[in-house]
Structures are given as C-alpha cells and as structure tokens.
DRENDREN-427049 format. One line per field, with one value per residue (C-alpha): residue in three letters; x, y, z. Coordinates in steps of 0.25 Angstrom, whole numbers. Example, Ala and Ser with C-alpha at 12.3 -4.5 7.8 and 13.67 -1.06 7.14 Angstrom:
BEGIN
residu: (ALA/SER) .
x: (49/55) .
y: (-18/-4) .
z: (31/29) .
//
This chain:
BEGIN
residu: (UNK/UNK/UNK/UNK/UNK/UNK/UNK/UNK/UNK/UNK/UNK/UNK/UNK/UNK/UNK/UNK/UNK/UNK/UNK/UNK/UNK/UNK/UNK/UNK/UNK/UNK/UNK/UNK/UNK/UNK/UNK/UNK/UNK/UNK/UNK/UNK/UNK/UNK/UNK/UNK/UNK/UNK/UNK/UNK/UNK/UNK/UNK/UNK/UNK/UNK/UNK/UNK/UNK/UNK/UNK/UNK/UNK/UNK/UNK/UNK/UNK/UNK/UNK/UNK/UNK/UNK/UNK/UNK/UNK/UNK/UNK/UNK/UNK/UNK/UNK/UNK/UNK/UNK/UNK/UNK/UNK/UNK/UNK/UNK/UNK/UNK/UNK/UNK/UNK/UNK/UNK/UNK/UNK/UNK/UNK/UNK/UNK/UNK/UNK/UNK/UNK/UNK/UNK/UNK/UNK/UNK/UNK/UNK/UNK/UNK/UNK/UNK/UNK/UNK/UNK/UNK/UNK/UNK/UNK/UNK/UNK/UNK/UNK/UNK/UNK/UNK/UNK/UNK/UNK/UNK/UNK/UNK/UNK/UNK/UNK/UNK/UNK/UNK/UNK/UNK/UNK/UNK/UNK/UNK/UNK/UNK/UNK/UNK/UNK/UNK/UNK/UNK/UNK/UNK/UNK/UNK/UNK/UNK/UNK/UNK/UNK/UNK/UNK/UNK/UNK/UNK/UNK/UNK/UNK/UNK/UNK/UNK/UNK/UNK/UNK/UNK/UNK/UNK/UNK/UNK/UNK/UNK/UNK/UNK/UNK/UNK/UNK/UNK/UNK/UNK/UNK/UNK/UNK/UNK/UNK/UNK/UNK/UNK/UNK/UNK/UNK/UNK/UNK/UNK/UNK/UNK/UNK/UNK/UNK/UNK/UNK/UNK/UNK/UNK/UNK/UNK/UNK/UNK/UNK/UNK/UNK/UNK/UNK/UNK/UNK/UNK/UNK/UNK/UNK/UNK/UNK/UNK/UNK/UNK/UNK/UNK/UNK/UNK/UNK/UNK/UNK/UNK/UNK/UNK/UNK/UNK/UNK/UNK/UNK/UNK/UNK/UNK/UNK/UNK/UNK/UNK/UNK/UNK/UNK/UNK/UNK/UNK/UNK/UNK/UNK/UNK/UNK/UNK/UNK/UNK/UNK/UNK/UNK/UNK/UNK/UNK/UNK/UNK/UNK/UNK/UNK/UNK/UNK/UNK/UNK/UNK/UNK/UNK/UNK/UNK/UNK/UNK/UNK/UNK/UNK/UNK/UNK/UNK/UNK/UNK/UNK/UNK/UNK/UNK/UNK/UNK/UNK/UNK/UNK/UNK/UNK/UNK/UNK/UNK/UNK/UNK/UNK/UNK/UNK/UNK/UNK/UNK/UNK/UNK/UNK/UNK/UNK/UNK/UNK/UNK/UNK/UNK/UNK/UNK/UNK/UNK/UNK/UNK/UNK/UNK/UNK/UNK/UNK/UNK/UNK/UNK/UNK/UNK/UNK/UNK/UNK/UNK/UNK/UNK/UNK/UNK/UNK/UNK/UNK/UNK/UNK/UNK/UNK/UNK/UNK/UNK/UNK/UNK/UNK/UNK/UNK/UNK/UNK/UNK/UNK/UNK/UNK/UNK/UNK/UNK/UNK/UNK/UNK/UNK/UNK/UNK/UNK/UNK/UNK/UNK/UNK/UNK/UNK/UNK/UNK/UNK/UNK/UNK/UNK/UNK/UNK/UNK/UNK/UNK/UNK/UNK/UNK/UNK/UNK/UNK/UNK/UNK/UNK/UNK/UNK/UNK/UNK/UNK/UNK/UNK/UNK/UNK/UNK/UNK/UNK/UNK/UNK/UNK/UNK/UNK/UNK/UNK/UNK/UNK/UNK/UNK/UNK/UNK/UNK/UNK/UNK/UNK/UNK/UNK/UNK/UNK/UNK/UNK/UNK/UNK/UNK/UNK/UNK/UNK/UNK/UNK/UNK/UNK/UNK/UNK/UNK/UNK/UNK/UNK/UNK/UNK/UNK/UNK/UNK/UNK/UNK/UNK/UNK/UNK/UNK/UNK/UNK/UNK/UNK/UNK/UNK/UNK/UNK/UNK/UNK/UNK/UNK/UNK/UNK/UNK/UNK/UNK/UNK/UNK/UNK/UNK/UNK/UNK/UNK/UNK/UNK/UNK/UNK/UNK/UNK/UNK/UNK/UNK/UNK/UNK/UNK/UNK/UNK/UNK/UNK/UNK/UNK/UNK/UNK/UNK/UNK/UNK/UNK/UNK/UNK/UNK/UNK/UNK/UNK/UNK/UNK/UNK/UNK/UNK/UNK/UNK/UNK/UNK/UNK/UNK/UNK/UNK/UNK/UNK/UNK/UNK/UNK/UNK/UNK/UNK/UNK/UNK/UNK/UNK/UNK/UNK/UNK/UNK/UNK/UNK/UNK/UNK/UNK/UNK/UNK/UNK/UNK/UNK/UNK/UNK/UNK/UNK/UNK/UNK/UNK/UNK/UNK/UNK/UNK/UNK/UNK/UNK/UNK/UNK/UNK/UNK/UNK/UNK/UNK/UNK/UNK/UNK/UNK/UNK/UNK/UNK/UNK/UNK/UNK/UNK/UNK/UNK) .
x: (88/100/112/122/133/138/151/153/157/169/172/158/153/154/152/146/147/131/133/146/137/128/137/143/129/125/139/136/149/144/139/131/118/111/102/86/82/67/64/49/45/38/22/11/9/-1/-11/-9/-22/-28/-25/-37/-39/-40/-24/-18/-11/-19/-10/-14/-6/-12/-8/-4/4/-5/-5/10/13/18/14/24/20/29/32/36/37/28/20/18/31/28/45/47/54/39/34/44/41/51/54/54/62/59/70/74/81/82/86/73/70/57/55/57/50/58/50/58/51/54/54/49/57/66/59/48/43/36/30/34/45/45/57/61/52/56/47/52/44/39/41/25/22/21/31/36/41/56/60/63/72/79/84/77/69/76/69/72/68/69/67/72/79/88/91/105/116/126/135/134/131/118/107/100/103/95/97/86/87/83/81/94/102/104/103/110/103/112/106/114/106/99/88/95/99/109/111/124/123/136/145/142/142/129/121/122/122/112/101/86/90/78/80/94/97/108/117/131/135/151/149/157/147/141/130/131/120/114/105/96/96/84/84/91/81/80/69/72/75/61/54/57/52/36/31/16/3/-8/-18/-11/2/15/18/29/38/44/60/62/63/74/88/93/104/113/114/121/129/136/145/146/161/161/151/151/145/156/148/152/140/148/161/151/141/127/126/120/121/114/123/123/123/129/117/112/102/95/83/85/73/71/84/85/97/100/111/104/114/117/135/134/135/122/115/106/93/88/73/76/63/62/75/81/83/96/103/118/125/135/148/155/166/158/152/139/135/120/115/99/99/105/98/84/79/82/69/55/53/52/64/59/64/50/50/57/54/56/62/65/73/67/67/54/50/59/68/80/71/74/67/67/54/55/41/38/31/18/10/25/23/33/47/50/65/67/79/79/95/99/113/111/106/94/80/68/55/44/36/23/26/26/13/19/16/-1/0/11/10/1/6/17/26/38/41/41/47/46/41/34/21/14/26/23/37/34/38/28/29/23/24/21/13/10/11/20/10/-2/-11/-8/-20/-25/-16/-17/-30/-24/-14/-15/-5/-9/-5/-8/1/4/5/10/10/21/11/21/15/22/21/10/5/16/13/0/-6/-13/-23/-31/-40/-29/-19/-28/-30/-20/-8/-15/-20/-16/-3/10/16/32/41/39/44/42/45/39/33/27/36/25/34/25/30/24/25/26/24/28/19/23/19/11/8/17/9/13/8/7/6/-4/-5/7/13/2/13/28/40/55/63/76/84/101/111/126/137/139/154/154/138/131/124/110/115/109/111/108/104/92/87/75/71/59/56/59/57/69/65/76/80/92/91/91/80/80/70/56/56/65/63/69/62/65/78/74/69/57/52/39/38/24/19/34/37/52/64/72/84/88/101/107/118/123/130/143/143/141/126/120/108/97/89/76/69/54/45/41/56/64/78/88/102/115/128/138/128/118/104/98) .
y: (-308/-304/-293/-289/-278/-272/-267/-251/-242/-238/-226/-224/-212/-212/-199/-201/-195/-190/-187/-178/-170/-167/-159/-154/-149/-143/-135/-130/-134/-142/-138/-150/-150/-157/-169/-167/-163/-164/-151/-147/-133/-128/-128/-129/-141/-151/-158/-174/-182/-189/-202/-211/-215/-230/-229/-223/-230/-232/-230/-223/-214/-215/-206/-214/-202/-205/-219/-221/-213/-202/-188/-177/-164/-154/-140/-128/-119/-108/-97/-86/-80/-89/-93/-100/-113/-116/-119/-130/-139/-154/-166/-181/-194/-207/-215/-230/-223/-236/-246/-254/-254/-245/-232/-222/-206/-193/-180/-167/-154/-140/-133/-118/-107/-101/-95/-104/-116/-131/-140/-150/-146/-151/-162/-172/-183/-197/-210/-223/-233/-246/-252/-253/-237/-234/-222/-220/-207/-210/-194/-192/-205/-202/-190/-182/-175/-161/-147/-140/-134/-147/-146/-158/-172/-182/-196/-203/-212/-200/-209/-223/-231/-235/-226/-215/-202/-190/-174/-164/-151/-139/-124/-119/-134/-147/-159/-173/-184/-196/-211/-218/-231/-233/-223/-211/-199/-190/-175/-175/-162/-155/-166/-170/-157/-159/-147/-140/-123/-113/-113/-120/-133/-140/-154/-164/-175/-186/-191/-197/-185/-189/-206/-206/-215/-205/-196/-182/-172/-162/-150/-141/-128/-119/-104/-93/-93/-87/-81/-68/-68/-74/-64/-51/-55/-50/-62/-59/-67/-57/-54/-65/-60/-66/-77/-89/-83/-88/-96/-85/-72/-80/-83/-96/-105/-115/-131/-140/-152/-159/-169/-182/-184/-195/-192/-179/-167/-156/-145/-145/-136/-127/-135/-146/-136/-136/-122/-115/-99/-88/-86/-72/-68/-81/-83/-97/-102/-114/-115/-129/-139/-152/-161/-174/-181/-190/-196/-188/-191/-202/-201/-206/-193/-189/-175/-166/-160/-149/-141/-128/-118/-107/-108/-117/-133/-138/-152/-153/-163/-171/-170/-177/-175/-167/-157/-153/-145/-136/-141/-139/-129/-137/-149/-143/-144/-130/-123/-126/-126/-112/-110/-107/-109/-117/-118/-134/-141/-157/-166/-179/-189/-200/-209/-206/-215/-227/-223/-214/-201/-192/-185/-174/-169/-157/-153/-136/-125/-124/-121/-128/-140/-152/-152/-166/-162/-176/-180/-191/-192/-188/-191/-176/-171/-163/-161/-155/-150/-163/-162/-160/-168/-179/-175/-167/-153/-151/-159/-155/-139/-133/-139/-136/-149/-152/-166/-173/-186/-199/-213/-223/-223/-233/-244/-246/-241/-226/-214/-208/-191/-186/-172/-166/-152/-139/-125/-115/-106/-110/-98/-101/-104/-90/-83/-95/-103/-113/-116/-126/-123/-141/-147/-162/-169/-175/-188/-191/-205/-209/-216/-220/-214/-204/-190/-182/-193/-198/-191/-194/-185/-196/-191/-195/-204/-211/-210/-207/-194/-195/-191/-180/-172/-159/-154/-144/-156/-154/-168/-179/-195/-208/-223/-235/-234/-246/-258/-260/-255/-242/-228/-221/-205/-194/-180/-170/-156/-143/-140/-151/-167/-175/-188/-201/-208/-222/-230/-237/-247/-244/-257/-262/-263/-269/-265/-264/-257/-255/-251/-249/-248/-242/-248/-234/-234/-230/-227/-221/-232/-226/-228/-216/-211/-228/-229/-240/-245/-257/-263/-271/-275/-266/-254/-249/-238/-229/-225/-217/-219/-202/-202/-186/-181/-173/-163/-160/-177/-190/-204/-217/-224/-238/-238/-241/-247/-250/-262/-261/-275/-282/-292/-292/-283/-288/-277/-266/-260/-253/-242/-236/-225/-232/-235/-250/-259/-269/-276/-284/-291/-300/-294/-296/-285/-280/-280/-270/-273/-270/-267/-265/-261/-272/-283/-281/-287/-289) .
z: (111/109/112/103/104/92/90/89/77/78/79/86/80/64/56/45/32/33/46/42/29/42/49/39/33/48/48/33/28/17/3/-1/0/13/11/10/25/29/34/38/34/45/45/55/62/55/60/58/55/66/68/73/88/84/79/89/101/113/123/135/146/160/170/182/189/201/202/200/211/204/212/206/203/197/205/197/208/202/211/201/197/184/184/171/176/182/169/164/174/173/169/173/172/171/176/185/196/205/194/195/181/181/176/190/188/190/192/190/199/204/214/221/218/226/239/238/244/240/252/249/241/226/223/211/211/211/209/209/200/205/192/187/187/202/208/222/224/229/226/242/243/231/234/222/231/228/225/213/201/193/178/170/173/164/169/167/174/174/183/175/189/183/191/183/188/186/182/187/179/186/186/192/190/188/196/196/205/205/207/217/212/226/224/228/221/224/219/212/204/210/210/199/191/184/191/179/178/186/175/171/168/160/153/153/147/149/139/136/127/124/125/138/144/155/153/152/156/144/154/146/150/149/151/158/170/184/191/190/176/176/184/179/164/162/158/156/151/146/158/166/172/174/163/162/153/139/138/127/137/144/141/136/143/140/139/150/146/158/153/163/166/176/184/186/175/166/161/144/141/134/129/123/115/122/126/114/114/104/92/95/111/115/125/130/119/126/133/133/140/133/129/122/119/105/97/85/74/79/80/95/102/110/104/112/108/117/116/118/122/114/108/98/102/103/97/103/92/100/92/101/112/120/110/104/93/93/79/83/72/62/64/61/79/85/79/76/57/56/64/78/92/99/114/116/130/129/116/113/102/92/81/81/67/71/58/56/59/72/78/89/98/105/112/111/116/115/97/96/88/96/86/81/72/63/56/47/48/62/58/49/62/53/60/53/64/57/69/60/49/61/66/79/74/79/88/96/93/104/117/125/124/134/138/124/121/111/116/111/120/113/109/95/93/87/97/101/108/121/124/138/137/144/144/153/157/164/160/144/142/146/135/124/124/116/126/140/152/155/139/137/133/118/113/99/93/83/73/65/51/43/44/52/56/63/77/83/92/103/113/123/117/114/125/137/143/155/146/139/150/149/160/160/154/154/156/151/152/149/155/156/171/174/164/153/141/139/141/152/153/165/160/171/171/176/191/192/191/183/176/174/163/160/147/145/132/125/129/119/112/111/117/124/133/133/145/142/151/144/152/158/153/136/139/150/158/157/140/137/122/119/104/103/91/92/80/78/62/53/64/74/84/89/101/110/126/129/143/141/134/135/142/156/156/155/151/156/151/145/128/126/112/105/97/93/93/90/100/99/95/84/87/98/95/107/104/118/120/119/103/107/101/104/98/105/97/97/111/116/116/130/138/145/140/148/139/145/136/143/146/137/136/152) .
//
C-alpha cells in the first residue's frame, strides 16, 4: 500500500463558470434560461412493491443495553404541569474520550424544575468502553456528573491538544466540558465564552467555518420559552385536560454561531448571517432542533443545514470570510412540495447512490412523510423534495421521526436510514387512534434499484424484533462498540430507558475504517470537514467527516465503508480541511486505518 500526497490547486477555492450561472440565477439577475431541474410535483405518498424476505439482508440488532452495562434512563422532570421542554427528550454521543481506540457513550439528561427535587439527582452519564461492548459508568470520576436541563451534545477538539471535547446544549445555556486527556473533564463554558445566550438550546454542531484550522461551534436555537410563558396558554385535549402545546403558539429565536478564536468563543451570530428574521416584523424566525453540517457545493467552505419545527429549514451558504447567506428557499429545502412548513427534528448529509447525487434527510412530524431534497449538481445548490420517488414517502409518513441518520447497516456499501420515532403526548392515542405515544423504530434499506424501489422498509422478520419495539424514540447514534466492523446503534427515549443495539451480521460483509487526524494547525485535529472518497472497481462511495447529525446527537468519528464482498481497496483519496490530498491505494479489507495529515499511513 501506498501514501501519496497531492499538491493543492492554487488558489484553493475556484469559481467556476457553472457555479457563477448558479448564483447569478439564485439572485435573478440573469435572463437566460436555467437548465432542466428535476422538480417533483407534489403527490401522495406511494406505496413501493414488496420486496421479498429471501432478498433482504439478514442483519440483525440485538439489544444488549443490559448486558453491556448500560443503565441510563432519561429524566424530563414532568409532574403534570405538561411543560413543553418535557417532551423533547436528548441526545447521545459516541466518542473515544480516553484515547484508547474504542468507541466510549455519552448520555445527555435533564433535570426537575426549579423548586423540585430528584433522589438521586439526574446527571450526564458517562460510560467508558472496555473495547469489546462492555460500559463502565466513569460519569462521577469524570466530572460530568452535573444537573441540568440537558438537550443536545456535539463532540470536537476545540483546543487542537488531541482529546475530544464535549458541548451539552440545555434549556437556559450551554456548556463546554474540556478533556484534559487523563479522563477528566473540566467545565470551561465561562472562560471560554461558549455558554451561549439565555435560551432553549436544542442541537450544535462542530465545524471549521473560515479554514482557520480550529473548530467553531454552530448552536441551534429553538423557541422563545419560559415557564410562564408556557403556563398561561390553555392548552387542552378534548375530555382529557391540560395538553403539551404546539411550537407554533410560541415565538421563534435565533441561531448562535461561536466563532473559535484561539481557544476561547466570539459571538458572530449576527455579523456572520445565521439569525433569520420575518420579512416583515423583523421577529426571530427559527425554531431550530436538528443541524448537520456539508461542504454542499463543494468551493471548500462548510455550509449548514438546519431542521426547523414548524417553520421553514434553513441552509446557511458559507460565502466566505465569516459570512453566510440563507438560500433554504431558493435551493428547493425550506418547505415540503406544496410549499408548506412541516415540523423538522433530526437531519442528516449523503451521497446516498455513490454518484454525484446529494441528498438531504430531515425526519418530520408525525402523517409527515421524512424529506429526502436531492440534487443532481450540488455545485447549482438546486433541491427537489424526491422522497417518494425513492421509496421514503408510505413508509415514513405516519410516524413521529427524530434522530435520523445514513449508515451503512449492512456493509454492502449502499447507505442505508434509521429513524428514531415517538410521539409528544402520551394520551395521543386517545384523541387519534391511528397514533402511539411509544413508535417503533424504522429501518430503510438502500437496495440499490432505481426508483421506488430504492428504499426498502425492513422489519422484523428481517431485522429482529429488539430494534423495532416500539419507545418515545428521540436520539439517535452510531459506532462500532465492540471492533467487529458493523455499526451498532443507541436510541435514547424520552423519560425513559435508552437501548443499545448491537449489530449482528453485517460484518458478513467487507469493510474499512478510516480514523483521520488533521495536523491541528491549517486543519482542526479532530479533521472535521475531511472529504473521503473510496473507490473499489468502477464504484467510489463518498463521504465528509461531520459527527453532528440526527437528532440533538453526535456519532462516532472514525468512517466506516462497505465493500460488499471486495477484499481490497484500489483507491481512498483524503481531502482535509487544509486543500491538501492524499491518496492510499491497494488496502486489505477488514482494517482500521489510521491516517494522519503530517505522517501519514500509521
């Protein structure tokens, strides 16, 4: 095998004359006529054709939340007031906090209101993995073991000293846990400026938004929220009394972008263009949950996609020197076909058919079919909603979808999409009888035909029944727990057990893992915003290193790839944050590769 490095364009970041038309045809300053665009009229949702048993992968997920050690359950702090933050429940992290090479689990939770109490009191929850699946709760020794109203988590090195770090969103603020590397973590949130403002935070995401080689912190914001504000609103189910109310009878907020300078966060919200107002009272817009970030068009410059709830969606283009443009309604992703707001919660990036195709998931509310917005060019940053002519539309309309992601669940290099499902209220089902409070969870394969039959609705017959029994599914995350090349999955639930699900078969097939480290210097060491291409025959699968995603969650850092039954890789080609490739070529199936940008293969 080899390492390569390729020299970079110069200048880095080309603008081309189709990228240029683009523009110019988003601003309407341009009088000739755009090129041909896909665009789906809006229809029902169609049900695909069955696909028989005997074709279908036979991976299985079996809980092994028990076994492994695993013992968290989610507190929301509820005793009647029906208080809406008690419905959202959190998020999860995969991450290796202790450098040991294995996959270590982060569990966000909340907390009693003010006035009220918890024996023992609800904190973070920590567990340390022994490198084959088992999980030592480490929270107390930590230092995680702190009481508040957690929401969502992002995992990156902010300081470049080569240990993760960790943000917790929360009702009220954030909080910024350094690693000092020897299993501790420290709260750093005031000296180092990234507490954020006095609202609900909900999901964050790290990333290197102007290429200075430290990652900055995007924080979603959700509504304009306080208990009183809650309270006095008559929020009533039929016969049945006080109801959880809708985002929609409260105000919108604002998005926070911290930008990393040294070490220590500069709030550019409003300088660098992520706080999006009404057109007309000027009122915060957003009520932001799920954020993923992607270099869409591919110019070098990480964009930002945001599922709003309720609201129109969001994707921040990263013009450079510190500043985004809104274009969600001119790229085809803010509403649903018939030009709609739908209730977003978790979203996620992929080259979902291993060609120049994008794609962007975003999981909705419940009789909301999930939103799959493809481009065939990303460079022309133009989406069309093709969710059913992919097969997503049936399937994935009744539920209440959160934590979503891509992931290859059965390595025969196709991406595959889970979702995490449950309602809000848990007496829906005596006001809608076609609604559960406890959702199972879905499981779409990517078969690789065209069309409607692309997405695959597996159950359990084929995938066991640990992963579909039903629960007030909200996070979701994935890592390999136990080193056998399969993706495992935890799924968080609201105000109660979180499972652990492990993968059983999917190594039937070929794979690798890729684990990069940028030279924490032109890229972030964590090389977050990495561009990976793997190509295998005449097939090259696609990926960029971004661990937030899903919903309020964060999965595990190293890239995974299926190969099918290939025994080698002819090509990876590794673009870090920097501009600089590399190329490895001719690698065994079946190997974690570790990839630094100074030293290279290691």
């Amino acid at each position: 095998m080899t390492y390569r490095p390729i020299p970079s364009p110069s200048p880095r970041r080309l603008l081309t004359p189709a990228l240029v038309a683009a523009l110019a045809l988003a601003a309407g300053g341009c009088s000739r006529a755009p090129e041909p665009t896909t665009v789906a009229a809006a229809v029902a949702p169609t049900r695909p054709k069955v696909v028989e048993p005997a074709s279908l992968p036979t991976v299985k997920f079996v809980d092994v939340t028990k076994e492994s050690g695993v013992d968290f359950t989610h507190f929301n702090g509820a005793r009647g007031e029906k208080l809406l933050p008690e419905t959202m429940g959190s998020g999860a992290a995969f991450l290796d906090y202790d450098g040991d090479g294995d996959q270590d689990l982060l569990l966000v939770n909340s907390s009693p209101w003010p006035g009220d109490q918890a024996d023992p009191a609800p904190t973070q929850r920590l567990y340390r993995n022994d490198g084959r699946g088992k999980f030592e709760d480490v929270t107390r020794v930590s230092g995680l073991d702190k009481t508040f109203y957690g929401q969502g988590v992002a995992v990156g090195d902010y300081d470049n000293d080569g240990h993760p770090d960790v943000y917790i969103t929360a009702v009220g603020r954030g909080h910024l846990f350094r690693n000092d590397g020897k299993g501790k973590f420290e709260d750093v949130s005031e000296a180092a400026n990234a507490r954020g403002p006095n609202g609900w935070l909900s999901g964050a995401a790290f990333f290197d938004m102007d290429n200075d080689g430290d990652l900055d912190l995007f924080v979603c914001n959700y509504i304009t929220w306080t208990p009183d504000i809650d309270k006095v609103q008559g929020f009533q189910l039929t016969g049945l009394g006080r109801a959880y109310g809708p985002p929609t009878s409260f105000n919108g907020s604002l998005c926070v972008l911290l930008r990393n300078d040294g070490g220590r966060f500069t709030d550019v919200s409003e300088d660098s263009g992520v706080q999006v107002r009404t057109p007309d009272l000027k009122a915060p817009l957003g009520k932001s949950l799920g954020v993923a970030p992607f270099d869409v068009d591919g110019d070098g410059l990480v964009d930002v996609a945001v599922a709003n709830d309720t609201v129109q969606n969001f994707l921040f283009h990263n013009k450079g020197g510190g500043k985004f443009e809104e274009i969600a309604l001119l790229s085809g992703v803010a509403f649903d076909q018939s030009g709609s707001p739908r209730g977003g919660m978790g979203c996620d990036w992929a080259y979902f058919l291993d060609d120049d195709r994008l794609g962007l998931a975003i999981g909705n509310f419940a009789n909301e079919m999930t939103a799959l917005y493809v481009t065939d060019q990303p460079s022309s940053l133009q989406f069309s909603d093709l969710a059913n002519l992919y097969g997503l539309g049936a399937a994935t309309q009744p539920p209440l979808k959160f934590g979503l992601f891509f992931f290859d669940y059965d390595l025969d290099g196709r991406l595959d999409l889970l979702s995490a499902n449950g309602h809000l209220e848990p007496d829906i089902s005596k006001v809608q009888a076609s609604e559960a409070y406890e959702q199972s969870a879905q499981l779409l394969w990517n078969s690789g035909r065209p069309g409607r039959e692309l997405y695959v609705n597996i159950d359990a017959q084929s995938a066991g029944p640990d992963l579909f029994k039903p629960m007030v599914g909200r996070g979701s995350a994935y890592a390999d727990i136990d080193g056998d090349g399969d993706l495992d999955v935890v799924l968080t639930a609201n105000n109660a057990p979180a499972r652990l699900l492990r993968n059983d078969g999917g190594n039937a097939n070929r794979w690798v893992r890729l684990e990069l480290t940028g030279d924490g210097k032109a890229s972030n060491r964590d090389a977050i915003g990495s561009k990976v291409a793997v190509k295998v025959g005449d097939k090259t699968s696609r990926r960029q290193l971004f661990p937030a995603k899903s919903y309020l969650s964060s999965v595990e850092h190293p890239l995974t790839f299926g190969l099918g039954q290939a025994e080698k890789v002819d090509e990876i080609t590794i673009t870090w944050p920097s501009g600089k490739v590399v190329r490895l070529e001719n690698l065994d199936a079946g190997r974690t590769y570790h990839v630094d940008e100074i030293s290279g293969l290691r």
